[in-house]
C-alpha positions as CSV (number, residue, x, y, z in Angstrom):
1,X,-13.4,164.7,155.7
2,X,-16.3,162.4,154.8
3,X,-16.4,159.2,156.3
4,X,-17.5,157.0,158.9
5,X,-17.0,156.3,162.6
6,X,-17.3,152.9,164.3
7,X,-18.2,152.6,168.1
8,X,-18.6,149.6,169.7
9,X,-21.1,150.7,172.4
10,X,-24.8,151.9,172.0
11,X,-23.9,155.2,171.7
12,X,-21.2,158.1,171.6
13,X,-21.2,161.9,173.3
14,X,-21.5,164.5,170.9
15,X,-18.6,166.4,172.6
16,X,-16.6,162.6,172.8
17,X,-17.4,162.1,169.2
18,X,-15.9,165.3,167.6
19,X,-12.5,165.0,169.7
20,X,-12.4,161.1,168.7
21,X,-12.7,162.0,165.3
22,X,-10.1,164.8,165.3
23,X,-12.3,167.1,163.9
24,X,-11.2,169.1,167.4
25,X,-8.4,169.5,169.6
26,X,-9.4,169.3,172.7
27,X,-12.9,168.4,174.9
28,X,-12.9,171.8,175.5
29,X,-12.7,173.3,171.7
30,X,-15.3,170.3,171.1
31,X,-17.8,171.9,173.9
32,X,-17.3,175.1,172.5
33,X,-18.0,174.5,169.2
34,X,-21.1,172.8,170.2
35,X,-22.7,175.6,172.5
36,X,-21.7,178.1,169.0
37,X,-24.2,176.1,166.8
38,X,-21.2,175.4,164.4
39,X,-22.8,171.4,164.9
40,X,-25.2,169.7,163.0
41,X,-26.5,165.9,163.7
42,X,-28.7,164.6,161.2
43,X,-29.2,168.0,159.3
44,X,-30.3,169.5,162.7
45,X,-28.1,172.0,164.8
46,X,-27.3,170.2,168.5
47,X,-26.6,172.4,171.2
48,X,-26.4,169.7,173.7
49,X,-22.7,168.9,174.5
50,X,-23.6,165.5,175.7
51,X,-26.0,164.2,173.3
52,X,-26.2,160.6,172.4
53,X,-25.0,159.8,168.7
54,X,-26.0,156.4,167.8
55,X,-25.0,154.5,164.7
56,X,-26.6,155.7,161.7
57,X,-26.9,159.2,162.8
58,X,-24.9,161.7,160.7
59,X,-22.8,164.7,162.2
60,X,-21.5,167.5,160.5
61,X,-18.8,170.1,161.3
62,X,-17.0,172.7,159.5
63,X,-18.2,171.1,156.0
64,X,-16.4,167.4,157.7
65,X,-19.3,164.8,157.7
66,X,-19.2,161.1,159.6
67,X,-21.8,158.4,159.5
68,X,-21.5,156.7,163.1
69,X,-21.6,152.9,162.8
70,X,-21.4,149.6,164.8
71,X,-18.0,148.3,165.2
């Protein structure tokens, strides 16, 4: 999947993000994956489970990118 997530706030959690987007099942599976290195945000891997994604930030998963945006 390839596409783009709207938030309506100033930011989302990484770990909030990936569930959201159904890329994972579960907060859980999302936290997992994150502390694995499977995670990338803006070409970078992001080991922090609660990082901030802002709109225009990129996150990859699994060969899935989303573009976060402003609602």
């Amino acid at each position: 999947m390839n596409g783009e997530f709207e938030i309506s706030e100033d930011y989302i959690e990484l770990c909030r993000l990936l569930k959201a987007a159904n890329l994972v099942m579960s907060g859980g599976e999302a936290k997992e994956v994150i502390a694995e290195g499977m995670v990338t945000v803006d070409g970078e891997t992001e080991l922090r489970k609660r990082c901030k994604i802002r709109p225009g930030q990129m996150v990859g998963f699994e060969g899935n990118s989303i573009r976060v945006t402003n609602a």
